[in-house]
C-alpha positions, 0 to 999 in steps of 0.5 A: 526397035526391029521392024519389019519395014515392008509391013509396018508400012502397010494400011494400019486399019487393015492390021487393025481389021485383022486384030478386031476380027481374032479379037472379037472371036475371043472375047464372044467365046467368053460368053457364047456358051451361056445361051447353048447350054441345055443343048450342050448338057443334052448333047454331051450328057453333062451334069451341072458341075460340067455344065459350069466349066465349059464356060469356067475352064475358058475363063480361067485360064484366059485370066490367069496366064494374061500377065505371062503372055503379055511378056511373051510378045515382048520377048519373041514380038507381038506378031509371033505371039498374036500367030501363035495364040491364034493358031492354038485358039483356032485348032481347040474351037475345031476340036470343041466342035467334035468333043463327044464327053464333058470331060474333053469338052473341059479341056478343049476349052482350057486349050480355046483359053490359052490361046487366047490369052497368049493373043489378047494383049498383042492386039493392044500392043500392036495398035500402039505401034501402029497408028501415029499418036493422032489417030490412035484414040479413034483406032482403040475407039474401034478396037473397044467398040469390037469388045463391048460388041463382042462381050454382050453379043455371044447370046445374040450369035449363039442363039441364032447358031443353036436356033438354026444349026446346031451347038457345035456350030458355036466352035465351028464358026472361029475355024474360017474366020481364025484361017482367014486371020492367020491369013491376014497376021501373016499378010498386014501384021507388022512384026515390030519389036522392041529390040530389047532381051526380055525375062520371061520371069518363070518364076514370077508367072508361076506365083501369078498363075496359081495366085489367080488360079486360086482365087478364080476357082474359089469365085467360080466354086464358092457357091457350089460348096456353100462358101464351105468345105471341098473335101476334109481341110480344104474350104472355098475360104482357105482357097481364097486365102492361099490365092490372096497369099500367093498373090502377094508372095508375087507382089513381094517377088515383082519388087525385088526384082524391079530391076530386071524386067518384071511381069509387072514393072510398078512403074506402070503404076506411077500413070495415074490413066493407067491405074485408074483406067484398068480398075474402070476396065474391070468395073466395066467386064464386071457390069457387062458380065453382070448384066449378060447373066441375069438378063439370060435367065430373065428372058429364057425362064421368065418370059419363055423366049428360045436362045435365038429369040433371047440373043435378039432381044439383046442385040439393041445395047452392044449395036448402039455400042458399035457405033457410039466407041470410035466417036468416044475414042477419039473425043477422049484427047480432046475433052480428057477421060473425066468428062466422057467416063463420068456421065459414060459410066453414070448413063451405064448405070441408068440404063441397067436400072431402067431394064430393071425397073420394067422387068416384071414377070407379066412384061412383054420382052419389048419392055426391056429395049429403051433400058437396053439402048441407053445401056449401049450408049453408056457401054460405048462411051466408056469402053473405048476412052478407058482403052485409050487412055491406059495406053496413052502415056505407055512406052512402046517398050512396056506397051505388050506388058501393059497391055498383058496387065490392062487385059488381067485386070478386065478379065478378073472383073468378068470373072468376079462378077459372073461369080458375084451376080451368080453367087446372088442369082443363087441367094436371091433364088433360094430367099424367094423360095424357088426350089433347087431343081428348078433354080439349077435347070433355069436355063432351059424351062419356063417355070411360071409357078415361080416367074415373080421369084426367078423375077426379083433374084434377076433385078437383084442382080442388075441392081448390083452392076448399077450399084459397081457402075456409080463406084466407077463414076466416082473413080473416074473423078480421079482421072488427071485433066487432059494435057494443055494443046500449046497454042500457036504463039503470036507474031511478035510486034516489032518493037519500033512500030510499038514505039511510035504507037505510043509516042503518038498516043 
């Protein structure tokens, strides 16, 4: 493995605060632009069709290219790529702070998303590398600390941004914390290597992409079109298909070449932490997701909060999260991924549930706070074990790959449950019989005429993530035992003493 000696000897938790710092600015642009949203529609002039993919052009490509670009650091080194994507994400959040029409708004956002999705899987690679065995749960519990932080807080720290600036500050805020992180890359990132030559498999990224692609823009569009027709042939349900086909054209291509350096070597499979824990990582982004949604339109539409009074009300479940993940992380070597992901996931579970249950229309916004810790002590004993425990029996040959497939599966969760809880947001809404107009500018008013319906489509859609963390709990049942800790062996009795021992007796 080619190493860059001076670096790698460095303080690992300074590359690690270097890596959180770039991640958490990634996975917070996921969800930061929900709460600006009416000012970003005010500001740019942006129909709703626009106003959904400035946060969808993000998520899209961040998911779809994650299998490519997890190969990337293993082919150039994870420190080039980590840069790289740093640099690119960087530059397109300056850009998407002067951007003056939706359509350039959508396409920086697409350029934010590559560079993130050429930056994530690094970071997990890198850790590996890193830190010894013994102190990677607690490294990865800090990692995933800063994930589950960062996925609930882009509300938190949009709002007080559009509260007490302006929209465009929601992108201007990445430029001097991506600069002081290109510093830091440079500075403390080892540029470890594997030394091996790696295919970047063209042809296999391009059947992933459009595979992914697809399937992504059916999620995000289907409710748009009534899960129906797009134009003349073309429907949400054949794009599905064709995604689905594409995706398995895929399958078939990673098999035939299992030989030559696939995207995706199967062999990762055969860890039965890693299969188990990458479902539970999409599990988890779908429930985070899935609860970030509802409890938006819930505090904004219901109980007439401003976007910097609504990110505080979500501040309670991703702070205690913070301090709950590193203590997980390195509890999971000792006490295995089943008994911290199965209650983990179970108390998730209750704390949506007990949101949802006092969520009424007449509550008061402190209602919602118990609901909200116990949903943060859940989030923080499952983020970081199943990080943990998807890397723990990976090669440092395949750590970039398996990270670049670890992350996939996390952002398809998020992707199909923002388009889930949205698509039953919707349902919900027009079952209850609120009307269009206002089920499309719920973002922006209060509309109490129609608190009580906008209230129950909002505790539809928790019930739901509660509903996919009790099928996770029941996953996790699958996770193997931890491996036995050899015990120090005896010193052996001299045989002569025992002898006589037994004479005497």
């Amino acid at each position: 493995m080619g190493t860059d000696a001076p670096k790698a000897q460095r303080n690992p938790w300074l590359v690690l605060a270097v890596l959180c710092a770039s991640f958490f600015m990634t996975l917070l642009d996921t969800t930061i632009v929900t709460i600006a949203i009416p000012e970003m529609a005010a500001g740019l002039g942006a129909s709703l069709d626009d106003i959904l993919w400035f946060a969808n052009a993000y998520m899209l490509v961040f998911a779809a290219l994650l299998l490519l670009s997890g190969r990337l650091g293993d082919r150039f080194g994870a420190q080039r790529a980590f840069t790289a994507g740093l640099a690119i994400f960087t530059v397109a959040s300056a850009v998407c702070g002067f951007v003056d029409t939706p359509g350039q708004m959508i396409a920086a956002r697409a350029v934010q998303g590559l560079g993130a999705a050429v930056m994530m899987p690094q970071t997990l690679a890198l850790i590996s590398a890193v830190f010894p065995a013994e102190r990677r749960g607690a490294a990865f519990g800090v990692w995933s600390a800063v994930a589950g932080l960062a996925t609930v807080a882009g509300p938190t720290v949009g709002g007080a941004l559009v509260s007490g600036l302006d929209w465009r500050w929601i992108f201007f805020i990445n430029v001097p914390i991506g600069l002081a992180a290109l510093v830091g890359a440079f500075v403390v990132v080892p540029d470890i290597r594997t030394g091996q030559q790696t295919s970047l498999d063209l042809p296999g990224a391009v059947l992933s992409t459009a595979g992914l692609s697809l399937i992504v823009y059916g999620l995000i569009e289907g409710q748009r079109y009534d899960w129906g027709t797009i134009k003349s042939f073309l429907s949400i349900p054949l794009v599905l298909v064709l995604g689905v086909a594409l995706l398995g054209l895929f399958a078939l291509h990673q098999r035939a070449r299992q030989d030559r350096r696939p995207l995706v070597p199967f062999e990762l499979f055969r860890s039965r932490r890693f299969t188990v824990s990458a479902m539970l990582g999409a599990m988890l982004l779908f429930g985070s997701i899935g609860v970030l949604l509802p409890l938006t339109l819930y505090l904004q539409s219901v109980l007439g909060l401003s976007a910097g009074e609504a990110g505080l009300a979500l501040v309670p479940g991703p702070l205690v999260s913070l301090f709950v993940a590193p203590l997980a992380g390195n509890a999971v070597g000792r006490l295995g991924g089943r008994k911290l992901l199965v209650p983990g996931l179970l108390i998730f579970g209750a704390g949506i549930a007990l949101t949802a249950a006092m969520a009424h229309a007449d509550s008061s916004v402190w209602a919602i706070i118990p609901g909200q810790i116990v949903f943060g002590v859940g989030m923080g004993l499952v983020f970081a074990p199943t990080s943990t425990l998807a890397m723990q029996e990976i090669p440092l040959r395949l750590t970039g790959v398996a990270s670049g497939v670890f992350t996939t599966f996390r952002q398809i969760g998020a992707v199909v449950g923002a388009a889930t809880v949205g698509a039953l947001l919707q349902n919900r809404l027009a079952a209850e019989g609120v009307p269009e107009q206002v089920r499309q500018q719920a973002g922006r008013l209060t509309a109490s005429v129609y608190a009580d319906g906008l209230t129950n489509a909002v505790r539809s859609g928790l019930y739901l993530t509660v509903a996919v963390a009790v099928v996770g709990a029941a996953l996790a049942l699958l996770l193997p035992p931890p491996a036995p800790r050899p015990e120090p062996e005896a010193p052996a009795e001299p045989r002569a003493g025992a002898d006589a021992a037994r004479a005497v007796d």
